[in-house]
N, C-alpha and C positions, 0 to 999 in steps of 0.2 A: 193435855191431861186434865180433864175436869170431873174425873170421879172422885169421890172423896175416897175411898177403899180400895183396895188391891189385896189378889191376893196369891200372884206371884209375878216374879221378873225375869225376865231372860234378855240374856246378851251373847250373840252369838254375830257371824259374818264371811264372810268370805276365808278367810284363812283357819277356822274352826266352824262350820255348818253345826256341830253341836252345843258348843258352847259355854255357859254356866248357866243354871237354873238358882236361882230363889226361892222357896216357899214357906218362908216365913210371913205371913199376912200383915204382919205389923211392921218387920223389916222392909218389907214391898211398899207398902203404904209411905212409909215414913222418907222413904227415896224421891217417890215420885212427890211428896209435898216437899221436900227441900227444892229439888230441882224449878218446880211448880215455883214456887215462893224466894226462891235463889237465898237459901238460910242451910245451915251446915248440919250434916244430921252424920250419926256412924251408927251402925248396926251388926249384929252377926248372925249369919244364916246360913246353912247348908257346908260350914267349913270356911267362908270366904268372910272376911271382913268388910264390908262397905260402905263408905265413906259418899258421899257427897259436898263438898267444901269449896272456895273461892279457888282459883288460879289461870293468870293470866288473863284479868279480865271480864271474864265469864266465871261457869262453873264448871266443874267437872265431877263426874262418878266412876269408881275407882274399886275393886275389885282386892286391892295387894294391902289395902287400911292404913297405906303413907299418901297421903294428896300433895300434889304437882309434884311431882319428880319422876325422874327417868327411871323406870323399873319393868319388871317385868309382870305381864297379867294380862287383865279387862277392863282397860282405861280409856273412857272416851271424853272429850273435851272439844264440844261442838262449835266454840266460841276463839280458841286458841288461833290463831295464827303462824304461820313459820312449819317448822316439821314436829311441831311437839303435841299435835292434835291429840293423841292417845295410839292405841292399837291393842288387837286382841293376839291374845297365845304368844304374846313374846314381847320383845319391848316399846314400851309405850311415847319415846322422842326417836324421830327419825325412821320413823316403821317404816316395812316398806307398802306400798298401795293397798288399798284392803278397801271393804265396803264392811258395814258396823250396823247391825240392826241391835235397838233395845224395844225390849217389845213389855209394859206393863198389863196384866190382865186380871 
């Protein structure tokens, strides 16, 4: 991610082809510079709360606006280890297999 501007997010994957959309420009922005920068940002946009915050190591971005815990949503955690990596459309520890695209644009 080395734009400085965004001006929307989407996360979608294998178990949701459609997914959630973003189009708050400053919400979108403000993600990919946490994640970019590994600093904790929250936002709201289109209904969804999202969070970007520390857990387990790494970072994670989070869709449900509680960070690291087992819930349900659009939770990815590229860094986690174990079965708690995230998951989309359902819950986020112990999903089952899935493929997770996050697309900033």
């Amino acid at each position: 991610m080395t734009c400085t501007t965004y001006t929307k997010l989407q996360i979608y994957g294998s178990r949701d082809s459609t997914g959630i959309t973003i189009t708050d420009a400053s919400v979108a922005t403000g993600l990919a510079t946490a994640l970019r920068t590994s600093t904790a940002y929250a936002g709201i946009s289109n209904g969804y709360t999202m969070k970007v915050s520390a857990c387990g190591g790494g970072y994670e971005i989070t869709s449900s606006g509680v960070t690291c815990t087992c819930n349900t949503g659009y939770t990815v955690r590229p860094c986690q280890g174990g079965g708690n990596w995230g998951g989309l459309y359902g819950t986020t520890c112990t999903a089952l297999t899935q493929t997770i695209t996050l697309v900033f644009t």
